[in-house]
N, CA, C and O atoms as CSV, one atom per row, in Angstrom:
chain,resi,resn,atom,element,x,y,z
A,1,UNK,N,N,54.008,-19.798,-40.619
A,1,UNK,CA,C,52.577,-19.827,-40.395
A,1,UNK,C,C,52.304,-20.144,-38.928
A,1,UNK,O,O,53.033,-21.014,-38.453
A,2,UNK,N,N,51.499,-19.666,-38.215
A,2,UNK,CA,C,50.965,-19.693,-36.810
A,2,UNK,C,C,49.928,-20.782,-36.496
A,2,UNK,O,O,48.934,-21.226,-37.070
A,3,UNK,N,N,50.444,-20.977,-35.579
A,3,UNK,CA,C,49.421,-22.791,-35.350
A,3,UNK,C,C,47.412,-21.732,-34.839
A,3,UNK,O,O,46.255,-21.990,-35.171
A,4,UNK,N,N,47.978,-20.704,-34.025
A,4,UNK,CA,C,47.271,-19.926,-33.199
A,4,UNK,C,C,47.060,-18.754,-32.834
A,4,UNK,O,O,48.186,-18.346,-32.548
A,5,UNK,N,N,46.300,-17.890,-32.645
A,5,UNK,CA,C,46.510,-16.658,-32.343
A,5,UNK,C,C,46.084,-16.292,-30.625
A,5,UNK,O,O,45.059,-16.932,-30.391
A,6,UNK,N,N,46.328,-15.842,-29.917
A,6,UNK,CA,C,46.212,-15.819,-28.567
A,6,UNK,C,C,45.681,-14.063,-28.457
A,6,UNK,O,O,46.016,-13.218,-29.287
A,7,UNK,N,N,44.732,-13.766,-27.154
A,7,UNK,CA,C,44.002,-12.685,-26.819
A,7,UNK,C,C,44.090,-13.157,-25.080
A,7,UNK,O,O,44.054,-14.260,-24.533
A,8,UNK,N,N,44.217,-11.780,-24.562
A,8,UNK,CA,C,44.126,-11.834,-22.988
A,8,UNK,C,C,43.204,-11.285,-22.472
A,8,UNK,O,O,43.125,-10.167,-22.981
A,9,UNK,N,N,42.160,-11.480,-21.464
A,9,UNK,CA,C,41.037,-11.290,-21.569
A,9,UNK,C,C,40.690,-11.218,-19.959
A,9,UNK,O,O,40.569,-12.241,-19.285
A,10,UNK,N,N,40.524,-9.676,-19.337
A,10,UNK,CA,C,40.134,-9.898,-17.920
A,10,UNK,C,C,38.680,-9.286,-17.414
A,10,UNK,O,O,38.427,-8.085,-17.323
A,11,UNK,N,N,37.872,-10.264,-17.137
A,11,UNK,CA,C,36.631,-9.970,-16.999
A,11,UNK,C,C,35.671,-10.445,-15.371
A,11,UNK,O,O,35.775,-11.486,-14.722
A,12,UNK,N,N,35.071,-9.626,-15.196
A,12,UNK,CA,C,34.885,-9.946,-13.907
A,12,UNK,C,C,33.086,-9.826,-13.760
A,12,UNK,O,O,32.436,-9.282,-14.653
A,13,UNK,N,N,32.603,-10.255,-12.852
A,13,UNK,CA,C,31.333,-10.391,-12.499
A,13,UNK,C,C,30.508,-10.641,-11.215
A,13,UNK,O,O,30.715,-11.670,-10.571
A,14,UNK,N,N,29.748,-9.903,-10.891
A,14,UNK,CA,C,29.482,-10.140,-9.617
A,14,UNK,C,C,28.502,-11.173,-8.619
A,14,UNK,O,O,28.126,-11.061,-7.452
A,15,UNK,N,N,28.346,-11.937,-9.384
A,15,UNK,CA,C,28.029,-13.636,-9.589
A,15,UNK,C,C,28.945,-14.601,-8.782
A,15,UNK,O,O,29.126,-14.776,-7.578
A,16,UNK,N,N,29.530,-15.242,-10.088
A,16,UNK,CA,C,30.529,-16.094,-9.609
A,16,UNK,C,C,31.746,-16.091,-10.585
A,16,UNK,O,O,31.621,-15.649,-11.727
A,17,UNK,N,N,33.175,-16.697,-10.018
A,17,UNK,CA,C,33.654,-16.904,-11.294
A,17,UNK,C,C,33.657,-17.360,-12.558
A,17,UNK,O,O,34.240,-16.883,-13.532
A,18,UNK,N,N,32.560,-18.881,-12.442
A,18,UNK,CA,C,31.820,-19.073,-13.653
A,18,UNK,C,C,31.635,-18.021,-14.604
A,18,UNK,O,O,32.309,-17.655,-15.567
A,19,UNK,N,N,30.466,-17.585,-14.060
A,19,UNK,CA,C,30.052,-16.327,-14.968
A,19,UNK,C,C,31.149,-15.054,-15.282
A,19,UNK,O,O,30.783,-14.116,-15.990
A,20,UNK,N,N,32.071,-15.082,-14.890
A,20,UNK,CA,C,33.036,-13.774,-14.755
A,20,UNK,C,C,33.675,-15.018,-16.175
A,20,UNK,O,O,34.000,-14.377,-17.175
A,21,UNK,N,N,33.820,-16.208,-16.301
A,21,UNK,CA,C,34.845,-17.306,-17.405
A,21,UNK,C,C,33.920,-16.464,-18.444
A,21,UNK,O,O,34.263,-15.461,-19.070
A,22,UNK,N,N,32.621,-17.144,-18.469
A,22,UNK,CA,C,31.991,-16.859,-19.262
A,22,UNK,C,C,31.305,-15.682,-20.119
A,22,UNK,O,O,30.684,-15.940,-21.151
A,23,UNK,N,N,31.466,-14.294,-19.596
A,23,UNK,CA,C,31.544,-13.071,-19.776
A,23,UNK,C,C,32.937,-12.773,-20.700
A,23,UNK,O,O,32.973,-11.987,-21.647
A,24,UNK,N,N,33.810,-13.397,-20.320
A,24,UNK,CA,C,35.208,-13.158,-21.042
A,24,UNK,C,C,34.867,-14.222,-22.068
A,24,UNK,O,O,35.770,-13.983,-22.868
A,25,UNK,N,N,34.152,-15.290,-22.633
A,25,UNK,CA,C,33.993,-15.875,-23.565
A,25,UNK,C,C,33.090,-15.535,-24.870
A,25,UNK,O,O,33.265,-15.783,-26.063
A,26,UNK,N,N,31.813,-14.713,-24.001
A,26,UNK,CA,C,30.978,-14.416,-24.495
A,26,UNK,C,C,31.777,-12.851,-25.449
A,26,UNK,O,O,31.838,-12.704,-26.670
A,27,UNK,N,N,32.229,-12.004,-24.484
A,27,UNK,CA,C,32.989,-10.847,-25.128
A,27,UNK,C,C,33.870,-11.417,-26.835
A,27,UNK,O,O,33.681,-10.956,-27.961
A,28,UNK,N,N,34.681,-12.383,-26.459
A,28,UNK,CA,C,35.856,-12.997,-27.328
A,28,UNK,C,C,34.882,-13.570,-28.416
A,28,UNK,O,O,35.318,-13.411,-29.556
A,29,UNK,N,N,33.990,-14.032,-28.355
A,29,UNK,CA,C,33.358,-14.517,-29.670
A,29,UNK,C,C,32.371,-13.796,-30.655
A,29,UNK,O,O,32.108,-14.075,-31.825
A,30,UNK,N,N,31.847,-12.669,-29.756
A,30,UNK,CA,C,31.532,-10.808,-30.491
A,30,UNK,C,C,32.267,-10.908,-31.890
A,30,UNK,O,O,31.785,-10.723,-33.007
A,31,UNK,N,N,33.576,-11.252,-31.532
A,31,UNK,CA,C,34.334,-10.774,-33.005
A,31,UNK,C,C,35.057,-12.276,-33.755
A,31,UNK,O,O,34.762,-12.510,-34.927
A,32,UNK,N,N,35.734,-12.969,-33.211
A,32,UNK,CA,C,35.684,-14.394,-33.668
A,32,UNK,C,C,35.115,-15.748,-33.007
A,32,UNK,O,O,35.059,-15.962,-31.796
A,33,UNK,N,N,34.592,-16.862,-34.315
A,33,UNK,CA,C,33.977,-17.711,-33.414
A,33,UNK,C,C,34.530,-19.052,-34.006
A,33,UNK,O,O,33.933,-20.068,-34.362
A,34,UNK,N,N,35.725,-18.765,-33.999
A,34,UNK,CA,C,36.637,-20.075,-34.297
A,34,UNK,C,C,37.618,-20.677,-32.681
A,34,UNK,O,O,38.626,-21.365,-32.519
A,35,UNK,N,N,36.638,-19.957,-31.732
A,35,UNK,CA,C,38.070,-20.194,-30.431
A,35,UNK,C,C,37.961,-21.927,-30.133
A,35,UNK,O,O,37.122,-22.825,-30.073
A,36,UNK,N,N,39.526,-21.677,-29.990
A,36,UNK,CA,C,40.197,-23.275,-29.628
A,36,UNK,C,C,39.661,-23.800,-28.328
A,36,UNK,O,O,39.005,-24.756,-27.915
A,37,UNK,N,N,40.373,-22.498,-27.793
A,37,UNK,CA,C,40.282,-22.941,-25.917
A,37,UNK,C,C,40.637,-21.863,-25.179
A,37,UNK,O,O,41.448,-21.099,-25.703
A,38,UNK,N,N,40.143,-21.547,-23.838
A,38,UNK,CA,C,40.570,-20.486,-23.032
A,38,UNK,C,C,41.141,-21.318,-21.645
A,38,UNK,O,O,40.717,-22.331,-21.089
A,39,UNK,N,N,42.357,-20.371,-21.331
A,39,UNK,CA,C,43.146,-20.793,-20.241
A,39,UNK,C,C,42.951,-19.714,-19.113
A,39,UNK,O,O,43.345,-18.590,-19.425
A,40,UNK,N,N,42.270,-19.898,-17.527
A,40,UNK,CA,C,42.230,-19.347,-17.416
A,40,UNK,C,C,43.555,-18.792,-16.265
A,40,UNK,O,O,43.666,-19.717,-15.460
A,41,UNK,N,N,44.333,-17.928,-15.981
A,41,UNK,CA,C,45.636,-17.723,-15.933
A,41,UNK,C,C,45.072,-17.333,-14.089
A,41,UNK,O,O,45.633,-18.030,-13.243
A,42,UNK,N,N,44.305,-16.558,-13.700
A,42,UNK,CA,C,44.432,-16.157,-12.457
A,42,UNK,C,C,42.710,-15.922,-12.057
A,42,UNK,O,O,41.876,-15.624,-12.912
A,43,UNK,N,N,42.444,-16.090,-10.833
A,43,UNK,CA,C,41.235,-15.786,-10.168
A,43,UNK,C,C,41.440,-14.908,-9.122
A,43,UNK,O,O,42.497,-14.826,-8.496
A,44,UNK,N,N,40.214,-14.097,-8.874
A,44,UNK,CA,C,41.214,-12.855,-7.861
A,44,UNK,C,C,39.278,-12.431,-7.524
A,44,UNK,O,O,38.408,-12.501,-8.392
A,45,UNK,N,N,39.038,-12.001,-6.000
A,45,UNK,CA,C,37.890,-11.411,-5.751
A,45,UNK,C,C,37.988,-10.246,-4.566
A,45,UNK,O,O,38.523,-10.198,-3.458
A,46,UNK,N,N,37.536,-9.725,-5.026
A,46,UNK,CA,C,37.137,-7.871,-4.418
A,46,UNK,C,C,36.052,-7.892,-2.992
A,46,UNK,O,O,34.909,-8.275,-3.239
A,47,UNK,N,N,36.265,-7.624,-1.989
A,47,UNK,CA,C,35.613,-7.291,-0.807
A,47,UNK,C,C,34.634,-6.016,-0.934
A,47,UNK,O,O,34.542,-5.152,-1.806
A,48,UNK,N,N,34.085,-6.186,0.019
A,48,UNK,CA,C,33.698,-4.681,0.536
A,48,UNK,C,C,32.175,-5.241,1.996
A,48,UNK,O,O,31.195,-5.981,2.071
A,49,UNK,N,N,32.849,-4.384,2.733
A,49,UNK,CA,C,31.506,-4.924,4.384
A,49,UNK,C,C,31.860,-6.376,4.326
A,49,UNK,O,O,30.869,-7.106,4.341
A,50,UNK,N,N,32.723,-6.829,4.280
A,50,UNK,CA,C,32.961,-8.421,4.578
A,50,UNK,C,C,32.151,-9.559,3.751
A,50,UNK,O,O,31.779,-10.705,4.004
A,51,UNK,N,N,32.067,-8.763,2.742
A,51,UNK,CA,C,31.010,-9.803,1.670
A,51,UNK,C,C,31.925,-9.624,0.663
A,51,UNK,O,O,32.637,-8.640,0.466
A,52,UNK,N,N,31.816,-11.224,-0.308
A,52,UNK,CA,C,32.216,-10.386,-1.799
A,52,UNK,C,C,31.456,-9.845,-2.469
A,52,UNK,O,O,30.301,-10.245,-2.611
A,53,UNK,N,N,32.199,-8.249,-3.343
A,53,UNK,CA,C,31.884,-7.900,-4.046
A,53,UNK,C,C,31.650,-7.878,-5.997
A,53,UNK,O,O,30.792,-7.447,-6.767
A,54,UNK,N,N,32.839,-8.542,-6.109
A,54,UNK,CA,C,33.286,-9.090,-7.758
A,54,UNK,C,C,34.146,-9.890,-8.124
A,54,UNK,O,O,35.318,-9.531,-8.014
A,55,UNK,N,N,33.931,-10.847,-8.519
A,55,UNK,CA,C,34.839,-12.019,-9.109
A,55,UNK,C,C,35.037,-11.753,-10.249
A,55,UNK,O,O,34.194,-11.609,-11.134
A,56,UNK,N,N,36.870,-11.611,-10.361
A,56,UNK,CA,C,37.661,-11.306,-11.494
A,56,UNK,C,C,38.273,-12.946,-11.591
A,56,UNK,O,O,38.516,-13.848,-10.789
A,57,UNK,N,N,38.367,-12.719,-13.205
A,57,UNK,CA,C,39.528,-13.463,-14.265
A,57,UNK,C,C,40.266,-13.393,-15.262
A,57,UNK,O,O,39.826,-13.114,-16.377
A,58,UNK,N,N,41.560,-13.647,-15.006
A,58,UNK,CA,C,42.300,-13.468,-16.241
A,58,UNK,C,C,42.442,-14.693,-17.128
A,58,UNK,O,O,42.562,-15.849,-16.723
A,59,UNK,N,N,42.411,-14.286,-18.398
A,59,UNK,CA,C,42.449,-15.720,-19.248
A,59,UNK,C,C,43.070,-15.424,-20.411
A,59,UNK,O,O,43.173,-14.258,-20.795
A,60,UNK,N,N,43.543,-16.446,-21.083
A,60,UNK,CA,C,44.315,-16.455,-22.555
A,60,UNK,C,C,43.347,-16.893,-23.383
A,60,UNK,O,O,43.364,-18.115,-23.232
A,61,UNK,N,N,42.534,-16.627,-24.149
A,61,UNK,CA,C,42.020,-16.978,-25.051
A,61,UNK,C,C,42.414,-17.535,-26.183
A,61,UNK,O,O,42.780,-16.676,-26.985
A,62,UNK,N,N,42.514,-18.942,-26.701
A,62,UNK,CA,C,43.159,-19.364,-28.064
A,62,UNK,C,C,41.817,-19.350,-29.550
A,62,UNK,O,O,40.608,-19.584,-29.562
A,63,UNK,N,N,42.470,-19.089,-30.261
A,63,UNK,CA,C,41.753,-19.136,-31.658
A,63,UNK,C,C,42.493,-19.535,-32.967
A,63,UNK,O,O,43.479,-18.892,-33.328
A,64,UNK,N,N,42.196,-20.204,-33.417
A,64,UNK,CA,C,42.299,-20.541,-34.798
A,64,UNK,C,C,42.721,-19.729,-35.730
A,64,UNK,O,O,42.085,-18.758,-36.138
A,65,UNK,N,N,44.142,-20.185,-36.231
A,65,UNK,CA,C,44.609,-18.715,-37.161
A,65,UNK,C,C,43.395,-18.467,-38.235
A,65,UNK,O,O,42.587,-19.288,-38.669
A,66,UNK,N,N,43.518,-17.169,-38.503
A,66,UNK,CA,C,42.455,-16.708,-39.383
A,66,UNK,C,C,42.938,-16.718,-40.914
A,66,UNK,O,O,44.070,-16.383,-41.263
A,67,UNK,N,N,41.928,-17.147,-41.771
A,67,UNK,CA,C,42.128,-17.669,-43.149
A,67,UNK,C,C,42.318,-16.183,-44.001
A,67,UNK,O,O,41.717,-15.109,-43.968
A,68,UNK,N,N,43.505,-16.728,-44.793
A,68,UNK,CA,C,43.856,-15.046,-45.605
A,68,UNK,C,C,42.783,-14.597,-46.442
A,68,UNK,O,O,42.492,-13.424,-46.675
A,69,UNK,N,N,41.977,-16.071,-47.060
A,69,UNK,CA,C,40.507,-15.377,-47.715
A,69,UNK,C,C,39.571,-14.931,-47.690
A,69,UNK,O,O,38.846,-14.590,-48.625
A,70,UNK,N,N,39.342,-14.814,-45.966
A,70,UNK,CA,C,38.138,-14.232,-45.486
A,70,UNK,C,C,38.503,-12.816,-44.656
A,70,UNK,O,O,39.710,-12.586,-44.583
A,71,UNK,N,N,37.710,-11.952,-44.095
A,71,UNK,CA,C,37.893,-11.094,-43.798
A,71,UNK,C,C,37.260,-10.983,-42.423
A,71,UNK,O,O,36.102,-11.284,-42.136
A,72,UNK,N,N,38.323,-10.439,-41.510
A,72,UNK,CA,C,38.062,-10.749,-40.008
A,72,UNK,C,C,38.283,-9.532,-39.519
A,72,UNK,O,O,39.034,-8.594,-39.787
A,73,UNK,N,N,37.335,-9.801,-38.629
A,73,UNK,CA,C,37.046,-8.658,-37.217
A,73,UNK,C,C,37.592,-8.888,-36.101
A,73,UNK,O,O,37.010,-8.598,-35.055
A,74,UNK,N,N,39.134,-9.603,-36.121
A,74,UNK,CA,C,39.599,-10.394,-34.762
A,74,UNK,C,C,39.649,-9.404,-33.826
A,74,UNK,O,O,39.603,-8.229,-34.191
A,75,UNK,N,N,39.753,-9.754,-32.463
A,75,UNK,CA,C,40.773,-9.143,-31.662
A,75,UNK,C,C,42.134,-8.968,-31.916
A,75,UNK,O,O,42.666,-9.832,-32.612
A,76,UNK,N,N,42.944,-7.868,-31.431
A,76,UNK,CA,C,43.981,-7.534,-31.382
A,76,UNK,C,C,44.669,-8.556,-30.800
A,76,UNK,O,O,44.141,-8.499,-29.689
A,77,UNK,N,N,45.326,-9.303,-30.734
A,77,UNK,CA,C,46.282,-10.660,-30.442
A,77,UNK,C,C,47.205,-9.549,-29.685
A,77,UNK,O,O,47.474,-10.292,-28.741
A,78,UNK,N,N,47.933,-8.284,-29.350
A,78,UNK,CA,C,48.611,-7.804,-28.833
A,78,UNK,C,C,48.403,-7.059,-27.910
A,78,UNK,O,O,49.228,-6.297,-27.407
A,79,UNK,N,N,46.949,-7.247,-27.503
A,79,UNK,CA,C,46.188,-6.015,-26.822
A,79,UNK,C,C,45.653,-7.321,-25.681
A,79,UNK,O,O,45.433,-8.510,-25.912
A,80,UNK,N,N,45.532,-6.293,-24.004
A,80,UNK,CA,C,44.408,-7.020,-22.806
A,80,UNK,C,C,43.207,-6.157,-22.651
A,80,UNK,O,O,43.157,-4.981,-22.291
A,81,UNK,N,N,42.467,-6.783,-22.914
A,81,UNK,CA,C,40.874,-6.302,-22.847
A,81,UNK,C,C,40.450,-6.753,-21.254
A,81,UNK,O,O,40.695,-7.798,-20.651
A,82,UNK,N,N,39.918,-5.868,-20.946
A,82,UNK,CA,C,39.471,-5.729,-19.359
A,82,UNK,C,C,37.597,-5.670,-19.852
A,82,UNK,O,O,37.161,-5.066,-20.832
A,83,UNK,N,N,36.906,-6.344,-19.016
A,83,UNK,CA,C,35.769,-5.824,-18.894
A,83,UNK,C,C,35.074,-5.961,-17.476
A,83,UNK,O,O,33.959,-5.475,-17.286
């Protein structure tokens, strides 16, 4: 039995990284809303004319194994979702 199920999640925004965390949180709970915790693995931002243009993040998303009696719409635990 699995303590957890894990999702990778890279989402970016042209805000701040805050909002680029939170875009990848907001996406991940669309389909489950049992998440543990998100790790976020890397921060990375895009130029253009000497300004930034988009703040990216990569993150691990943790969730709560899903109960065999209910019926779930998870994410793919094997799949990276970009947005």
């Amino acid at each position: 039995m699995r303590n957890a199920d894990e999702t990778e999640i890279s989402a970016t925004s042209e805000i701040s990284f805050d909002d680029a965390v939170k875009r990848g949180i907001a996406f991940a709970t669309r389909t489950r809303r049992d998440i543990q915790s998100a790790w976020v693995q890397e921060q990375t931002l895009t130029q253009r004319d000497g300004r930034i243009d988009k703040f990216c993040v990569s993150m691990t998303v943790t969730y709560a194994p899903a109960r065999a009696d209910r019926k779930s719409t998870r994410l793919n635990s094997s799949h990276r979702y970009h947005l």
